[in-house]
C-alpha positions as CSV (number, residue, x, y, z in Angstrom):
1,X,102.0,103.2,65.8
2,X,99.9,100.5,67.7
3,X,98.6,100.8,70.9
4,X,97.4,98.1,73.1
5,X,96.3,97.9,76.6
6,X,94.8,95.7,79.4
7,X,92.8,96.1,82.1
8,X,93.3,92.7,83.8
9,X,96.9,92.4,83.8
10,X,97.5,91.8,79.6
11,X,95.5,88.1,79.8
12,X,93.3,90.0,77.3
13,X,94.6,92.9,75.2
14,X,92.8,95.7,73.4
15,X,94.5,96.9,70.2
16,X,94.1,100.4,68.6
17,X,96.3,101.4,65.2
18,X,96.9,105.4,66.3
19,X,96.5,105.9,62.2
20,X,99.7,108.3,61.8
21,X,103.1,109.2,63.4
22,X,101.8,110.9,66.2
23,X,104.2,110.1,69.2
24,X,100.8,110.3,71.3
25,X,97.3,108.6,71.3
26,X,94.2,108.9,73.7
27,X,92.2,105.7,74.9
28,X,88.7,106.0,75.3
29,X,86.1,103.9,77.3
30,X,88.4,103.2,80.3
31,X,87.1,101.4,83.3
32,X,88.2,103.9,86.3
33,X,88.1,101.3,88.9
34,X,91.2,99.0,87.0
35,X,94.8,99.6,86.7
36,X,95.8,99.3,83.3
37,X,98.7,98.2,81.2
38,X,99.7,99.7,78.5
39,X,102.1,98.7,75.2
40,X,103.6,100.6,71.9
41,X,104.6,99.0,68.5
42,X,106.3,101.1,65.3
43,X,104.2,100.0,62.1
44,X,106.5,100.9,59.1
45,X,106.2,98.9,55.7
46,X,107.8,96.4,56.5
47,X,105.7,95.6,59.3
48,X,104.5,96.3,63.4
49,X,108.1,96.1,65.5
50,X,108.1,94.5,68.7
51,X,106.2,95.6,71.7
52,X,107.3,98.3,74.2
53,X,107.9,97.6,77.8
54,X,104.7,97.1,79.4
55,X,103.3,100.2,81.2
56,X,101.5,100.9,84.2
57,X,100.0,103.4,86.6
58,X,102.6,104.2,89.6
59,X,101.5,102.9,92.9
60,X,100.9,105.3,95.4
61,X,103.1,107.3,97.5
62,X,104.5,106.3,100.8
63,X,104.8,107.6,104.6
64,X,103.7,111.2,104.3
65,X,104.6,113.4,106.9
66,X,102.8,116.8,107.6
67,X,104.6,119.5,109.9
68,X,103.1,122.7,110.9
69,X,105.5,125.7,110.1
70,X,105.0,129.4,111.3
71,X,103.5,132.1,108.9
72,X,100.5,130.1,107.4
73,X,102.6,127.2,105.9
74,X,102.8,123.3,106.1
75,X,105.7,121.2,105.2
76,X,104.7,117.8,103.3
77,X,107.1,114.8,102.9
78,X,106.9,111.2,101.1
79,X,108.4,108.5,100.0
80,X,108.5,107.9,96.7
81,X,105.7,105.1,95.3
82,X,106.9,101.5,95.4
83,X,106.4,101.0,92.1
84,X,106.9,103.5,88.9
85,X,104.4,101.9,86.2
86,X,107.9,101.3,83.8
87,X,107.9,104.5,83.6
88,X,110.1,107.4,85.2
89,X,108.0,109.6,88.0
90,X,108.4,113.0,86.2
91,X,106.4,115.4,89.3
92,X,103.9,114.8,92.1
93,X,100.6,116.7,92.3
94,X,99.6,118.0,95.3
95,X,95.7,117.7,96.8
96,X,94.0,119.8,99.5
97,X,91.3,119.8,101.4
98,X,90.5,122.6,103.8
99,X,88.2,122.2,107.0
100,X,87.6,118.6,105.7
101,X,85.7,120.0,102.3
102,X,86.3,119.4,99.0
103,X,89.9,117.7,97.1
104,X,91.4,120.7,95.3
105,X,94.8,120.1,93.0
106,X,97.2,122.5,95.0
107,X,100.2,122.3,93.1
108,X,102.4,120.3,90.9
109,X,106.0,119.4,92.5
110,X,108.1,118.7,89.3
111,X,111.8,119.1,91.1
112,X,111.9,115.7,91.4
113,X,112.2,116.1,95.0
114,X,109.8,114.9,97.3
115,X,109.2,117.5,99.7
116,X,107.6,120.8,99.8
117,X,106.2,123.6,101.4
118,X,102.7,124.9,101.0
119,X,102.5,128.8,102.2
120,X,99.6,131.7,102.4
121,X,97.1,129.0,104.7
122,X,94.7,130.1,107.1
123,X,96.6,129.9,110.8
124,X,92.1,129.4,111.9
125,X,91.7,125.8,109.6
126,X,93.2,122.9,109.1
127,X,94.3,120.8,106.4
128,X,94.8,117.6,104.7
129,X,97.0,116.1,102.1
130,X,96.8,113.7,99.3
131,X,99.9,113.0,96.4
132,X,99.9,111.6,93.5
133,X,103.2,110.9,91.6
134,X,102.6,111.8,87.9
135,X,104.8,109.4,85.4
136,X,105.6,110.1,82.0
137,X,103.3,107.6,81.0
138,X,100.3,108.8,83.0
139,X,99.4,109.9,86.6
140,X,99.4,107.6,89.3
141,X,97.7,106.1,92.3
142,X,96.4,109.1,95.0
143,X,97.5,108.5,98.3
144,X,95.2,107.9,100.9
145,X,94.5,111.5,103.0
146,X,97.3,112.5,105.8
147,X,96.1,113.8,109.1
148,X,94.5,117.4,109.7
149,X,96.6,120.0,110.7
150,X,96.5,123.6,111.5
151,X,99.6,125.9,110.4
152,X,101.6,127.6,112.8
């Protein structure tokens, strides 16, 4: 396979031959601030096949809404990203931050619904949200922090 991929919307590409059949290949020495696109050839012997479908990393997640529930729980609820990257949103991961610390990963939603209940939270501190819609091809954009709330 070949692998190529862009960091400034595919006006300049950067080609890597993966060196086997491996259906999977790392890049390396990725700025973190840019979105990039990414593309698949087949190599055979008779030569590289024709491009995949550019891909991308999903926007972000929409409208959140955060709803205290009774017993130590929250309720979280989005809208799914405006954009998928090309690629179908396979989960969304879940981040936390208690008493306005530190972002810990939660949990990872992968019932393709976009909802879910967080339980065993302290009824004394209060939390915020951020999701991030993973793809097939990659995770995507976090979502910018919901409002603090306390659990009922």
């Amino acid at each position: 396979y070949r692998v190529r991929s862009a960091g400034d919307g595919g006006a300049t590409w950067q080609s890597a031959n993966t060196g086997g059949p491996s259906p999977s290949y790392v890049i390396v020495g990725l700025n973190g601030r840019l979105t990039y696109t990414v593309q698949v050839a087949a190599v055979t012997g008779a030569g590289q096949g024709a491009w995949s479908m550019p891909l991308s990393q999903p926007s972000a997640v929409r409208s959140i809404g955060v709803q205290a529930l009774p017993g130590g729980r929250i309720r979280l609820a989005w809208t799914a990203p405006a954009s998928t990257g090309g690629s179908p949103i396979n989960g969304y991961r879940i981040w936390m931050s208690t008493n306005g610390g530190g972002w810990v990963a939660q949990q990872i939603n992968r019932t393709g619904r976009m909802n879910t209940v967080i339980g065993g939270l302290s009824r004394l501190a209060t939390y915020r949200f951020m999701i991030q819609p993973l793809s097939v091809a990659w995770p995507g954009t976090i979502s910018a922090p919901t409002r603090a709330v306390r659990p009922g």
